[in-house]
N, C-alpha and C positions, 0 to 999 in steps of 0.2 A: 733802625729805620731803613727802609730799600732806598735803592736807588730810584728806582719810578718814583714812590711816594716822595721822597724828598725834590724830585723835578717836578711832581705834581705841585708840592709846594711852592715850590719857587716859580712857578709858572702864575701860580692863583697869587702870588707874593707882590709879579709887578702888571697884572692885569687890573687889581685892585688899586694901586698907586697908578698907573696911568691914567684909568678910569676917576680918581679921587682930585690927580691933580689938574685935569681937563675943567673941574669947576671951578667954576668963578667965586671969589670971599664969602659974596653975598649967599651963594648958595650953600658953600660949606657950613657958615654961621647957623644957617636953616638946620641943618645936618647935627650942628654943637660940638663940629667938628672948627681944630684949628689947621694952617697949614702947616705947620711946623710937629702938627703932629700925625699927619699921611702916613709916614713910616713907620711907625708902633703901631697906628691901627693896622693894617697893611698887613705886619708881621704877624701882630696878634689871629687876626682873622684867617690867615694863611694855614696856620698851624691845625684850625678845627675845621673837624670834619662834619657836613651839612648832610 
């Protein structure tokens, strides 16, 4: 893996977690998302390419 693409990662890694953990419980439940698990989503989704 390059260098870019790996900062691209990591870039989409804590844009995704800052973005996840600005919601409120209420919304992430909406989501079926928990808080405790931001960071595996986060990582998971980091990795693939849209």
């Amino acid at each position: 893996m390059s260098i870019l693409r790996s900062y691209s990662n990591w870039r989409r890694y804590r844009r995704t977690v800052s973005a996840l953990s600005h919601l409120s419980t209420d919304e992430l439940n909406d989501l079926g998302i928990y808080r405790g698990n931001i960071n595996s989503i986060a990582r998971y989704y980091s990795r693939k390419s849209f």
